[in-house]
Each structure stands twice: as C-alpha cells, then as structure tokens.
Backbone as CSV, one residue per row, in Angstrom:
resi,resn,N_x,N_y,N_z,CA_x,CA_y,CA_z,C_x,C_y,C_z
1,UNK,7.319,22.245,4.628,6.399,21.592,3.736,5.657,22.606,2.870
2,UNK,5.484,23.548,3.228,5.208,24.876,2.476,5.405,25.190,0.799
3,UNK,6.953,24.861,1.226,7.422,25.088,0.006,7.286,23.992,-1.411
4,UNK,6.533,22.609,-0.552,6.599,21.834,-1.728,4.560,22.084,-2.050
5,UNK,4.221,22.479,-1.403,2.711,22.448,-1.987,2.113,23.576,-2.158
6,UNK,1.579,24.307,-3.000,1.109,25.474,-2.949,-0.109,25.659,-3.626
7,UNK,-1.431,26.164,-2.617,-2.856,25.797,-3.594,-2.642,27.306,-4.205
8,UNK,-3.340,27.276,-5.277,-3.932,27.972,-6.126,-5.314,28.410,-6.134
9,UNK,-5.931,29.367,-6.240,-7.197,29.607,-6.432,-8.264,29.055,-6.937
10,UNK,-8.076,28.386,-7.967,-7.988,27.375,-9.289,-8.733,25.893,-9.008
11,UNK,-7.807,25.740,-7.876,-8.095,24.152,-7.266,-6.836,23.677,-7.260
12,UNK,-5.953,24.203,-8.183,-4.763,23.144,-8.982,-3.871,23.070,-7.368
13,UNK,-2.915,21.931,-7.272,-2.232,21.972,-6.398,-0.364,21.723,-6.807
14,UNK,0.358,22.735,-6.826,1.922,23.131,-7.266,2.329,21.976,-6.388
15,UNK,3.342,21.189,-7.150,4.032,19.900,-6.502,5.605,20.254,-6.967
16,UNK,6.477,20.493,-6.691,7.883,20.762,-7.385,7.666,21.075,-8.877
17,UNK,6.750,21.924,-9.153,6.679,22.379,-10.576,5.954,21.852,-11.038
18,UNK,5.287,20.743,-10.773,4.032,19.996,-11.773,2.842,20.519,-10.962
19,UNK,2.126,20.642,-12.083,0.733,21.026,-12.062,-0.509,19.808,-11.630
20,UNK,-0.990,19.280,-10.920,-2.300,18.331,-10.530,-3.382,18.665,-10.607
21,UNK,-4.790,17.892,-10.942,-5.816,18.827,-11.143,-6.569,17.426,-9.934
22,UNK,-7.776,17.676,-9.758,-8.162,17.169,-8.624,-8.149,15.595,-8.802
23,UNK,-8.674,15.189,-9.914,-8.344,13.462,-10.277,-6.722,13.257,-10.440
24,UNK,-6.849,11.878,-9.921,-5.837,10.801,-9.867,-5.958,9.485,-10.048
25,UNK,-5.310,8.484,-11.001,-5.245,7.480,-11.682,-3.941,6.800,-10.618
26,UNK,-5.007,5.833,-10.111,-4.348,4.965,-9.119,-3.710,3.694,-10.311
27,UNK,-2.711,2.785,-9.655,-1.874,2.295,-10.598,-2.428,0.755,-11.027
28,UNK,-3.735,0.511,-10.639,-4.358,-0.639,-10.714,-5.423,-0.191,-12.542
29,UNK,-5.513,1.588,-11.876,-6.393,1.815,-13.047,-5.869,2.458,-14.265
30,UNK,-4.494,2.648,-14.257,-3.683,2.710,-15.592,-3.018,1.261,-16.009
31,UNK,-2.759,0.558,-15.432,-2.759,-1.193,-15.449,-4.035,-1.169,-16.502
32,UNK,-5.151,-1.336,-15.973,-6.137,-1.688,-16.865,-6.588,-0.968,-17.892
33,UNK,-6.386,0.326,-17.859,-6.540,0.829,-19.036,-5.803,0.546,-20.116
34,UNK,-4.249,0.401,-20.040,-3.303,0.067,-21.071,-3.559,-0.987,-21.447
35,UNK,-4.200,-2.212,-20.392,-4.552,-3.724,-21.111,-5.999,-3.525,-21.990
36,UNK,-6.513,-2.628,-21.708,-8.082,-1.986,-22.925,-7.198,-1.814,-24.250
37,UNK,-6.542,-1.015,-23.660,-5.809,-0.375,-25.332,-4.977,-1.584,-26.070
38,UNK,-4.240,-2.226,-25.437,-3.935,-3.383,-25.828,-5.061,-4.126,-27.002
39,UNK,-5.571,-4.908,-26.190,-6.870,-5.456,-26.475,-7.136,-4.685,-28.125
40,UNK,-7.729,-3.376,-27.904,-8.961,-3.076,-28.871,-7.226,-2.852,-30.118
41,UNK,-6.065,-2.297,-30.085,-4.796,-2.635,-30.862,-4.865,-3.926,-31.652
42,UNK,-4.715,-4.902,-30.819,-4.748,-6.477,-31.120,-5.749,-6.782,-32.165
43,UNK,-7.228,-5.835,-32.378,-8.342,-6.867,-32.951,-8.428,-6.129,-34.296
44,UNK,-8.246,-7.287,-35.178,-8.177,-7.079,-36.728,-8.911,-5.750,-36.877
45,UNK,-8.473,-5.245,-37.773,-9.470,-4.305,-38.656,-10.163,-4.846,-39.813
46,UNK,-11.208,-5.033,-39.654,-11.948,-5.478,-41.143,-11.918,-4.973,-42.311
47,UNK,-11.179,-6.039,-43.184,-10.682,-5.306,-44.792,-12.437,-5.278,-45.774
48,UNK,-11.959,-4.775,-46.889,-13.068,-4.544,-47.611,-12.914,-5.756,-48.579
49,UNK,-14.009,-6.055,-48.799,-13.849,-7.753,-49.759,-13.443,-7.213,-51.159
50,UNK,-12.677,-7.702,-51.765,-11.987,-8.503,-53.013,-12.461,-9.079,-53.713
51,UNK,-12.589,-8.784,-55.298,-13.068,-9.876,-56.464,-12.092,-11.300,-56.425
52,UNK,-12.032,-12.199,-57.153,-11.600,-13.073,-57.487,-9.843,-12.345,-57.804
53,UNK,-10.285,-11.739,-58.923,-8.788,-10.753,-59.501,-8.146,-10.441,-58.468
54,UNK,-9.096,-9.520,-58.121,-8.097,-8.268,-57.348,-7.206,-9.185,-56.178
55,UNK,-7.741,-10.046,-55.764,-7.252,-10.920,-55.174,-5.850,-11.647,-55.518
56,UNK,-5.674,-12.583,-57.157,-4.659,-13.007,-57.301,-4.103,-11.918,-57.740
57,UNK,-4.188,-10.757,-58.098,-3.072,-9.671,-58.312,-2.576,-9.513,-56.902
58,UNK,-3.275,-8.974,-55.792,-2.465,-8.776,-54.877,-1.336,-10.185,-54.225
59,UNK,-1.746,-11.226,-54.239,-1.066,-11.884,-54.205,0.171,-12.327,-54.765
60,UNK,-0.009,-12.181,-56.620,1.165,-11.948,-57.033,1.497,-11.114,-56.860
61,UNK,1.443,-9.590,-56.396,2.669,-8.832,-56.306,3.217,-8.862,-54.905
62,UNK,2.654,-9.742,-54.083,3.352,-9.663,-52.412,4.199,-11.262,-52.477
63,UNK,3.856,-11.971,-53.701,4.786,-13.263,-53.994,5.703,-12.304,-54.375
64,UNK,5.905,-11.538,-55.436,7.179,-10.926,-55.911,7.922,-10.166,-55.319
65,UNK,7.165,-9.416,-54.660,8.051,-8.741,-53.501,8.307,-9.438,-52.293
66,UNK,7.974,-9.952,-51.782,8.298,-10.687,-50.636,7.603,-9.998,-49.195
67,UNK,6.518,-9.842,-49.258,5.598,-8.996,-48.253,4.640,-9.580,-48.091
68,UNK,4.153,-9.660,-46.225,3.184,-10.103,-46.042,1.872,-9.946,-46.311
69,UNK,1.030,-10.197,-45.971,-0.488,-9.877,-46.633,-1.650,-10.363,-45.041
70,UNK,-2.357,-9.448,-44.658,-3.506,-9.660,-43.832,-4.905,-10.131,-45.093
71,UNK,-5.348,-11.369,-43.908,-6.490,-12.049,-44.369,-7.678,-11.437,-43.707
C-alpha cells in the first residue's frame, strides 16, 4: 500500500500520479453545484431597451435572414 500513497511535506497526498489537496467534493455536492450552474445558464440576460426603429429594423433583418431573435 506504500506504493500507492505517498505524503508529502506539503500536505498533498500522491495517488497513482494525481495530486489531492486536503478538500474533497462528495458527489451529492458536485450534483448540486452543476444544477446552480445550470440554473444561473438558463436565466435570461437582460437586453438593453430599443426605440420603436431600432426595433422594426432588427426585425426586418432577422425576417430576411431567417434568425431567431431574444425578447
């Protein structure tokens, strides 16, 4: 067993070549973190308001091209 763990001075602990530092992310709490990141991904970004114009221009040019448009 020697050979698979080896402390360091450091703290760090040698695992078959990977490096560990004293924290560890149990799999309930990378579960929930990725559903955070999810989440805050998912929620609109707030656009900057639009005249009347600027408005039907962008519209006609995403009618002509064929591209969607966020409200």
């Amino acid at each position: 067993m020697d050979h698979l763990f080896n402390r360091s001075n450091k703290g760090k602990i040698v695992e078959k070549g990977m490096v560990k530092w004293g924290g560890f992310y149990l799999t309930e709490h990378t579960k929930a973190i990725d559903r955070e990141r999810t989440i805050e991904r998912s929620k609109p970004i707030q656009k900057f308001q639009m005249d009347v114009n600027e408005i039907a221009e962008t519209l006609n040019q995403v009618t002509l091209k064929n591209k969607s448009v966020a409200i």
